[in-house]
Backbone as ProteinMPNN parsed JSONL, in Angstrom:
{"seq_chain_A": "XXXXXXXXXXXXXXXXXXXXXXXXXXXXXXXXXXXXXXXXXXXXXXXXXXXXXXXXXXXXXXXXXXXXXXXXXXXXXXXXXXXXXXXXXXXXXXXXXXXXXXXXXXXXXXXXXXXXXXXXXXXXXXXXXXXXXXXXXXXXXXXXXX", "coords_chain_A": {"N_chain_A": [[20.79, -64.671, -94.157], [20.238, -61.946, -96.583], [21.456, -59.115, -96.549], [19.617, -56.805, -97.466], [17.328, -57.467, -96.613], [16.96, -57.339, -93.42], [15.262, -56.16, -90.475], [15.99, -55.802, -87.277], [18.641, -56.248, -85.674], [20.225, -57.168, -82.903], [22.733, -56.66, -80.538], [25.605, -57.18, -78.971], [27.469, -55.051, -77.035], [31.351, -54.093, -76.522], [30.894, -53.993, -73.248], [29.193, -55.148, -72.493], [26.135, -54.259, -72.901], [22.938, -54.503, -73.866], [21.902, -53.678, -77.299], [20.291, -52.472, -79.606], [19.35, -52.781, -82.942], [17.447, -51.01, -85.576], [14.748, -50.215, -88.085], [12.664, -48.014, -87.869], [8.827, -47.476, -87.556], [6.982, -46.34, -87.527], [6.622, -42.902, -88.572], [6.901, -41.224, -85.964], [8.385, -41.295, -82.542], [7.788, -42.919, -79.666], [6.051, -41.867, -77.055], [5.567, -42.937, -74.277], [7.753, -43.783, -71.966], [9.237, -45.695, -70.357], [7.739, -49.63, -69.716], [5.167, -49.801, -67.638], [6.2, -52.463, -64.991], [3.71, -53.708, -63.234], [0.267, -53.757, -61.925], [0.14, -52.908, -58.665], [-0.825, -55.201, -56.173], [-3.613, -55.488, -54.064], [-2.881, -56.756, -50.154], [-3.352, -60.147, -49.89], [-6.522, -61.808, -47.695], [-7.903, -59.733, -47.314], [-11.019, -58.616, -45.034], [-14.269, -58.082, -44.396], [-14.253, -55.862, -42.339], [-14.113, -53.055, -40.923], [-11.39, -51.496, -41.524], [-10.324, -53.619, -43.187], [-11.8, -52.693, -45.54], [-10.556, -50.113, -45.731], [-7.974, -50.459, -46.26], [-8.428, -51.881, -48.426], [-9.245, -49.001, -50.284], [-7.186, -47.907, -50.001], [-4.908, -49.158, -51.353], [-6.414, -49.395, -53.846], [-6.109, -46.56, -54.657], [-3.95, -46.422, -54.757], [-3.263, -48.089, -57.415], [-4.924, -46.685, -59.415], [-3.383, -44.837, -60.82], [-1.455, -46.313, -62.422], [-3.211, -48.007, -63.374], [-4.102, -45.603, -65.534], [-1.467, -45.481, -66.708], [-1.544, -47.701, -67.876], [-3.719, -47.833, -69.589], [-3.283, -45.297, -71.268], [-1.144, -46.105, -72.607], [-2.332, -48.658, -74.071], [-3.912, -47.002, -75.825], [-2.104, -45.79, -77.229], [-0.918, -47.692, -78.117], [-2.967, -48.942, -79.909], [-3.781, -46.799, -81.745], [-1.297, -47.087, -83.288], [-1.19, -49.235, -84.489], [-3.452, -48.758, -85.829], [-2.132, -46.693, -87.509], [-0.12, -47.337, -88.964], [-0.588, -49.171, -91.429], [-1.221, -47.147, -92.919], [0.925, -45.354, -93.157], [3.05, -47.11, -93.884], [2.109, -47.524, -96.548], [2.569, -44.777, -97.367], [5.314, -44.936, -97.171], [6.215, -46.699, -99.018], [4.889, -46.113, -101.611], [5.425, -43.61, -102.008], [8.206, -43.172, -101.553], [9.717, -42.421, -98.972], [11.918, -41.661, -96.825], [13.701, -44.472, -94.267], [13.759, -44.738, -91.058], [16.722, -45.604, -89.446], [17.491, -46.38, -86.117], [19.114, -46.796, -83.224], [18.919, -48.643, -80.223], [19.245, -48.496, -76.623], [18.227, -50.518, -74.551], [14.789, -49.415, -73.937], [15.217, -47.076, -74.613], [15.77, -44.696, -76.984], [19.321, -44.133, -78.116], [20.856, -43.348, -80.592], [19.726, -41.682, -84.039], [18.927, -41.596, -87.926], [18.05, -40.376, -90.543], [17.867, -42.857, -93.278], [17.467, -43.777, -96.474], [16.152, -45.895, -98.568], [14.826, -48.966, -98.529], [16.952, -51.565, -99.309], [18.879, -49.786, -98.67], [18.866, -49.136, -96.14], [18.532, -51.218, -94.564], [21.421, -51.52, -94.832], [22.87, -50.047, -93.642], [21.383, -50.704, -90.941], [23.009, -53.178, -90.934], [25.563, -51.769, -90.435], [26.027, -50.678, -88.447], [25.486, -51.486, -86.242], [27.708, -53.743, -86.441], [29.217, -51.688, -85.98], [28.944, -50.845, -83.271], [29.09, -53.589, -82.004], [31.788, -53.76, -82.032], [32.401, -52.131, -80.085], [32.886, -49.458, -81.004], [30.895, -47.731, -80.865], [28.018, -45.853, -81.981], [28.469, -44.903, -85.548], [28.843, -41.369, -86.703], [26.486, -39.257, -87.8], [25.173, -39.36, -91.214], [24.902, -37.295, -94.189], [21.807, -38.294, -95.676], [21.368, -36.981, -98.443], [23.754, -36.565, -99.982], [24.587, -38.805, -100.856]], "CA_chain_A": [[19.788, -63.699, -94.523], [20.319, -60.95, -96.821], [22.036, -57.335, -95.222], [18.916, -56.001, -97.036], [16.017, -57.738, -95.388], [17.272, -57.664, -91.905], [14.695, -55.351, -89.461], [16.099, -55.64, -86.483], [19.764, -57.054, -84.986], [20.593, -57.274, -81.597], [24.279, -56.915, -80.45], [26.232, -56.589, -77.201], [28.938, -54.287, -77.108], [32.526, -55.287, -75.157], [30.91, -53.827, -72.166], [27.975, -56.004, -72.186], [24.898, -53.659, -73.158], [22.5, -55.071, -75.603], [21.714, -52.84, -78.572], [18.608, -52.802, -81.043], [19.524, -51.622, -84.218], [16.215, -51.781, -85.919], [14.079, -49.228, -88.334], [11.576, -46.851, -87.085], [8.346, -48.312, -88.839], [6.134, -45.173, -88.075], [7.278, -41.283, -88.286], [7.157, -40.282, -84.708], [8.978, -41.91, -81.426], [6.43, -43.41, -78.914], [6.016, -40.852, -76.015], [6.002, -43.472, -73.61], [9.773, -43.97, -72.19], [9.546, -46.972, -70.421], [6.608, -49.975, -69.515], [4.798, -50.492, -65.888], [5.622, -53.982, -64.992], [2.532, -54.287, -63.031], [-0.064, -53.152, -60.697], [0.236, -53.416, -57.038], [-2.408, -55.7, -55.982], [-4.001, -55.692, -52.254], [-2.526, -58.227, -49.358], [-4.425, -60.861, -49.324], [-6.644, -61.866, -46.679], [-8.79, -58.85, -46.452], [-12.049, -59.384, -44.741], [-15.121, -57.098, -43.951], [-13.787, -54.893, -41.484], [-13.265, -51.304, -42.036], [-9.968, -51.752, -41.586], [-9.728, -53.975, -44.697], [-11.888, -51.76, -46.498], [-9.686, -48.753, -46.088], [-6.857, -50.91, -47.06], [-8.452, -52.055, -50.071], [-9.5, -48.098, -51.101], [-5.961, -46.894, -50.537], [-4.337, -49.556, -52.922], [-7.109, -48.574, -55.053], [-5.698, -45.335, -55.078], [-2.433, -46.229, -55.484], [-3.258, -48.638, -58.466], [-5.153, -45.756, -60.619], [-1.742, -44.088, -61.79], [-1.174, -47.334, -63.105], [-4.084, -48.078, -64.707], [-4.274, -44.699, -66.336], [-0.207, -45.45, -68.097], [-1.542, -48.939, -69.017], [-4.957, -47.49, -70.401], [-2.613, -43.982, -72.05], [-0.223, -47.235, -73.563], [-2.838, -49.249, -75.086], [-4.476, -46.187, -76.818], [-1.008, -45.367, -78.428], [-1.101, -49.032, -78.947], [-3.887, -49.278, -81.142], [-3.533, -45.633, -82.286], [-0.194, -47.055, -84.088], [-1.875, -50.38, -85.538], [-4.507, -48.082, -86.817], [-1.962, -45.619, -88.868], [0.861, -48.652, -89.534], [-0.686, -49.542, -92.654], [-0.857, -45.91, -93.928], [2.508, -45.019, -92.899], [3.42, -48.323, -95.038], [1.567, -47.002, -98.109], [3.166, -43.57, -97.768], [6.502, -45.238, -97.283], [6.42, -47.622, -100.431], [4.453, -45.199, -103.034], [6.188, -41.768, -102.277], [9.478, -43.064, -101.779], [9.891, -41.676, -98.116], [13.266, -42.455, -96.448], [13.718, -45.25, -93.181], [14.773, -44.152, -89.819], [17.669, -46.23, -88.544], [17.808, -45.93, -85.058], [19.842, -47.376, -81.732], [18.659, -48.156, -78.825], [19.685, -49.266, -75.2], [16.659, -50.855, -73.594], [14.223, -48.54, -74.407], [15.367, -45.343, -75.183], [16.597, -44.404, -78.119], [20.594, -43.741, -78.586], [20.895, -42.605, -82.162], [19.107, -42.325, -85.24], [19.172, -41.361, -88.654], [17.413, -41.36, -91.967], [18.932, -43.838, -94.41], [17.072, -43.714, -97.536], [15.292, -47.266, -99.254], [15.086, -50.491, -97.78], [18.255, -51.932, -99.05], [19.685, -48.828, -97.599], [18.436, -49.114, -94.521], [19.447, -52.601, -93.952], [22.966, -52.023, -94.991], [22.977, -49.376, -92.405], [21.555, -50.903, -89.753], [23.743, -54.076, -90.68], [26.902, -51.434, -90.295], [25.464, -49.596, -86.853], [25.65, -52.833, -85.181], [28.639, -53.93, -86.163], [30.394, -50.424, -85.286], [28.356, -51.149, -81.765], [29.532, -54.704, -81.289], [33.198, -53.672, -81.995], [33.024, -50.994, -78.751], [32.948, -47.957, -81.14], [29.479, -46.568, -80.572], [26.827, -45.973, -82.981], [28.911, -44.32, -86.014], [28.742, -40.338, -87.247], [25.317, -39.126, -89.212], [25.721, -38.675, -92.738], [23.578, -36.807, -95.003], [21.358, -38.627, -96.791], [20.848, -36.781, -99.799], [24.572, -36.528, -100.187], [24.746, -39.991, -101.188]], "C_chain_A": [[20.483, -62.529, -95.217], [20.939, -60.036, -96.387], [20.541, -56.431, -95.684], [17.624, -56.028, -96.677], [15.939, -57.847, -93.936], [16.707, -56.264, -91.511], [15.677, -55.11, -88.583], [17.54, -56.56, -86.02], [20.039, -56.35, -83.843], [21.876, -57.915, -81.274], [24.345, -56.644, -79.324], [27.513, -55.816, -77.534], [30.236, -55.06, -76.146], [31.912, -54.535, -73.704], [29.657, -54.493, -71.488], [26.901, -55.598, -72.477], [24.603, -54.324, -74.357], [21.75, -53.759, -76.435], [21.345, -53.185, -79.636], [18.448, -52.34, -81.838], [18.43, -51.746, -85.152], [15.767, -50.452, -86.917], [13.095, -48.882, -87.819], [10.479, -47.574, -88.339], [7.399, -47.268, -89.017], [7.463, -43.718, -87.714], [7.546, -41.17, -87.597], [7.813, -41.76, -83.97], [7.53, -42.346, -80.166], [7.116, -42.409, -77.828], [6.222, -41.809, -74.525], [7.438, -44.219, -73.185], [9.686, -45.771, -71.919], [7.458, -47.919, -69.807], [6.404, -50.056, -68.055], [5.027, -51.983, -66.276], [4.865, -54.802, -63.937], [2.115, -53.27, -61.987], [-0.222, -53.87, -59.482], [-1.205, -54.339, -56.427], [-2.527, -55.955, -53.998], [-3.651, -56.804, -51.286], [-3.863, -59.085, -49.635], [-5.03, -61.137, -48.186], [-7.743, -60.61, -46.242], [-10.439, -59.282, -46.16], [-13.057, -58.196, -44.759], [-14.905, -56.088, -43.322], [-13.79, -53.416, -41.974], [-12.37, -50.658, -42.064], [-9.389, -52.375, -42.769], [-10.254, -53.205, -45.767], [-10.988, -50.118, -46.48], [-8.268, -49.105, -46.675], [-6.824, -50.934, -48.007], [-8.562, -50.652, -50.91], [-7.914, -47.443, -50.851], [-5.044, -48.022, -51.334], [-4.71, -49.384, -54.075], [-6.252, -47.532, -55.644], [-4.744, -44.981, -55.499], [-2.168, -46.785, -56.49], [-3.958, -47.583, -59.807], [-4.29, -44.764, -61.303], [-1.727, -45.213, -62.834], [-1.856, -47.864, -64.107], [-4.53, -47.336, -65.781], [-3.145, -44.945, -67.497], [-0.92, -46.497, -68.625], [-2.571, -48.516, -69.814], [-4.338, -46.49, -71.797], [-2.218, -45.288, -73.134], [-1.068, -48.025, -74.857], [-3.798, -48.093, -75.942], [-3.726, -46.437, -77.85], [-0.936, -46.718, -79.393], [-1.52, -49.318, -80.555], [-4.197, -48.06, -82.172], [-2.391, -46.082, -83.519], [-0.531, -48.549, -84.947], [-2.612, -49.902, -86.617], [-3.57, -47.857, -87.787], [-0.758, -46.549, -89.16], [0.605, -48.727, -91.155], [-0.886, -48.175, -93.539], [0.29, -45.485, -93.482], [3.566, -45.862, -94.111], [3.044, -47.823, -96.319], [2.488, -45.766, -98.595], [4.578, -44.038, -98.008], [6.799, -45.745, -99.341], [5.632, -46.318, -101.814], [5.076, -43.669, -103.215], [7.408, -41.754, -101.63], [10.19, -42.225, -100.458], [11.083, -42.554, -97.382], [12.756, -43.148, -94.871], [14.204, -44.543, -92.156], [15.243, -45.369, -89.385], [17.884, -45.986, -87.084], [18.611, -47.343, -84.221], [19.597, -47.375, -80.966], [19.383, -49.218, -77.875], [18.379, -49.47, -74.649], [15.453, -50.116, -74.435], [14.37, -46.881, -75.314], [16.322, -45.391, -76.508], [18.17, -43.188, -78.526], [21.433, -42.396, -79.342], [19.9, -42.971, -83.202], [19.671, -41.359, -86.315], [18.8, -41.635, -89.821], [18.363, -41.876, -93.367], [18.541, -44.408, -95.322], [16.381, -44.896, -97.415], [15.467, -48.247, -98.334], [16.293, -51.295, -97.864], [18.891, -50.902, -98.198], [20.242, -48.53, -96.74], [18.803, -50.337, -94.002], [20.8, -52.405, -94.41], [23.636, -51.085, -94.172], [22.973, -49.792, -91.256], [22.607, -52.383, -89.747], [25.3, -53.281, -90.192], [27.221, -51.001, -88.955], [25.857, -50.862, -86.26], [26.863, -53.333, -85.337], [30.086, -53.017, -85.871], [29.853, -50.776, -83.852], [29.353, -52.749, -81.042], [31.295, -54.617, -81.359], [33.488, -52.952, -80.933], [33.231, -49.414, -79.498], [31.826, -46.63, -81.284], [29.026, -46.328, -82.162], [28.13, -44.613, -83.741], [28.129, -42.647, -86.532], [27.362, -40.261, -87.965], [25.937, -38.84, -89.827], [24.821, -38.149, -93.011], [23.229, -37.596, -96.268], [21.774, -38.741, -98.196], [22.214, -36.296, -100.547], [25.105, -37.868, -101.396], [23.684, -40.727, -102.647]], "O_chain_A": [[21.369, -62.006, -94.54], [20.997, -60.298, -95.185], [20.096, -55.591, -94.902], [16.885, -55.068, -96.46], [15.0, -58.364, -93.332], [17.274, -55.254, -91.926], [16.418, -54.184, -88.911], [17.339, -57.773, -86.076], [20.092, -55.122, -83.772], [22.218, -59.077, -81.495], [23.52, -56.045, -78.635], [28.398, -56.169, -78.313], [30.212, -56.053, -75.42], [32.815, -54.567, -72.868], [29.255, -54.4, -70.328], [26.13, -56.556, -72.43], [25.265, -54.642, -75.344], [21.029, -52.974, -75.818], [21.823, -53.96, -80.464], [17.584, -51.47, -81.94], [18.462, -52.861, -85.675], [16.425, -49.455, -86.62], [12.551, -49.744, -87.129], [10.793, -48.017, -89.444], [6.911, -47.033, -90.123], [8.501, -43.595, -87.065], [8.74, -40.874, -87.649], [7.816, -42.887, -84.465], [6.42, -41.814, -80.165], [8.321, -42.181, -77.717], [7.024, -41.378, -73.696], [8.065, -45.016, -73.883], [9.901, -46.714, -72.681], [6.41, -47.307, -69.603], [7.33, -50.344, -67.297], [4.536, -52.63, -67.202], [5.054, -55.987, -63.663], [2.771, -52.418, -61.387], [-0.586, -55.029, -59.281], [-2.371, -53.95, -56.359], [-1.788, -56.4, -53.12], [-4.142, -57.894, -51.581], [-5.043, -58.738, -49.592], [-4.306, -60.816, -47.243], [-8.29, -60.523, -45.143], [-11.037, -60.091, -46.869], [-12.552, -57.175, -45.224], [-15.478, -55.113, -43.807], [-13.544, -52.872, -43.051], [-12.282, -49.499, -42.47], [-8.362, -51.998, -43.334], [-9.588, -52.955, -46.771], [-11.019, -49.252, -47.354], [-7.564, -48.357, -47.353], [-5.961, -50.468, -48.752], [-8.15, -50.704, -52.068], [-7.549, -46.501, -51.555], [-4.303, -47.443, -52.129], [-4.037, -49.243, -55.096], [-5.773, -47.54, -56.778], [-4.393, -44.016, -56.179], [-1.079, -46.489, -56.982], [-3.569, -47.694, -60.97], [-4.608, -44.028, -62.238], [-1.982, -44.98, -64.016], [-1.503, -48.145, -65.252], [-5.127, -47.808, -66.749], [-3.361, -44.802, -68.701], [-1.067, -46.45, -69.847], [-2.388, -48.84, -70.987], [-4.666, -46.685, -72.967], [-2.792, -45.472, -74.207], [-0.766, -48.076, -76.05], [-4.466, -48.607, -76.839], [-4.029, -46.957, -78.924], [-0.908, -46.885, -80.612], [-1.0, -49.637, -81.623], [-4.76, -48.261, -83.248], [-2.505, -45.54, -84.618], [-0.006, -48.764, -86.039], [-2.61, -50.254, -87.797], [-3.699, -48.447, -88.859], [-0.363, -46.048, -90.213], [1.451, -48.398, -91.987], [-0.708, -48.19, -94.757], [0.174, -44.541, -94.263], [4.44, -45.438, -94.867], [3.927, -47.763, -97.174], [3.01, -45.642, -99.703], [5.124, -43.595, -99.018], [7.324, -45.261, -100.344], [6.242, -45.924, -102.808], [5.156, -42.903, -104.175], [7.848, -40.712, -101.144], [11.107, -41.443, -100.713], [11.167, -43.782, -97.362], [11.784, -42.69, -94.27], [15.09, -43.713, -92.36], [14.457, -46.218, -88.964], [18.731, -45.105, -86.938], [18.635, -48.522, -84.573], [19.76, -46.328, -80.34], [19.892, -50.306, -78.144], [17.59, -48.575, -74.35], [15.324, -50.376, -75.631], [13.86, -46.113, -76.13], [17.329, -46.039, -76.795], [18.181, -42.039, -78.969], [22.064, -41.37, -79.088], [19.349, -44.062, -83.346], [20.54, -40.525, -86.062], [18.99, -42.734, -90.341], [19.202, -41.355, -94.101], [18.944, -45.564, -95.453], [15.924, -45.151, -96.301], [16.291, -48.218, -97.421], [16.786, -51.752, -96.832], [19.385, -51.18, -97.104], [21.314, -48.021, -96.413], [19.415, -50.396, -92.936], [21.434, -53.456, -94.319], [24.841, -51.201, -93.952], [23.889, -49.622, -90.452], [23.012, -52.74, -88.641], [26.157, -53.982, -89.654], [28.333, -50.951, -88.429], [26.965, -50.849, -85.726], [27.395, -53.48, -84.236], [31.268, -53.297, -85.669], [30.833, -51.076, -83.17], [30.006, -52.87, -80.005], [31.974, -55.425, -80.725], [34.67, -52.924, -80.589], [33.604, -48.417, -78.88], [31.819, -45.434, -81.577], [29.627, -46.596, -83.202], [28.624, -43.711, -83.065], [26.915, -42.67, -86.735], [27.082, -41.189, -88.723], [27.004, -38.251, -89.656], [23.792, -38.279, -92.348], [23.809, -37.68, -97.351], [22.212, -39.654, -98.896], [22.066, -35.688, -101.607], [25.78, -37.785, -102.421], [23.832, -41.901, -102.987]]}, "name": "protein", "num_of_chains": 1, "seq": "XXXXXXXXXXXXXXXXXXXXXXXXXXXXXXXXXXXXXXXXXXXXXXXXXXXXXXXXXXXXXXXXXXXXXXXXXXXXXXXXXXXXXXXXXXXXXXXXXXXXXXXXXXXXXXXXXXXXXXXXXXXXXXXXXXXXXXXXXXXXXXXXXX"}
């Protein structure tokens, strides 16, 4: 493949972490850090009693946190499907630079804007292989230096 159609490569460093060198596809960073991976669901077994119903209303209670991040999540979700394709337009017709970024798991490392699409893939093809050598996501440059 190319160095400048490549999105996204995934490396391990020598200490074993995997690392997601990828472009940013809208402007902003998602506010959410990391995902729930699930809600707590009630023992089974409950019966009529009002002993099982007080069971079942305090898992209730402890499952509506949960359902509020997953409800917050899929807003942003579909909030970022919505403006995707104008983010895309603005990108390609007014010439707006890529964000390169790094991440560990979720969170994001480093970043850095790195002009055009070849650009940006010959960046993130270089980020990754400064990562998989053990020397950490290399120095920003300036752009508009270049």
């Amino acid at each position: 493949m190319p160095a400048s159609t490549v999105s996204v490569v995934k490396v391990k460093d020598p200490d074993g972490q995997t690392w997601r060198v990828t472009r940013r596809w809208v402007p902003w960073r998602r506010r959410l850090r990391g995902v729930v991976d699930g809600i707590p669901s009630p023992p089974s077994g409950l019966g009529d009693d009002p002993i099982s119903a007080t069971i079942a209303a305090i898992f209730l209670i402890i499952a509506i946190p949960f359902l509020l991040v997953g409800l917050i999540a899929l807003v942003e979700l579909l909030l970022v499907l919505l403006l995707l394709p104008v983010a895309l337009v603005g990108r390609v017709c007014f010439g707006r630079h890529w964000v390169v970024e790094a991440r560990k798991g979720f969170s994001v490392e480093w970043d850095e804007r790195s002009g055009g699409w070849r650009t940006s893939g010959l960046r993130i093809r270089g980020v990754a292989e400064s990562l998989q050598r053990g020397e950490g996501p290399p120095p920003q440059r300036d752009v508009n230096a270049s």
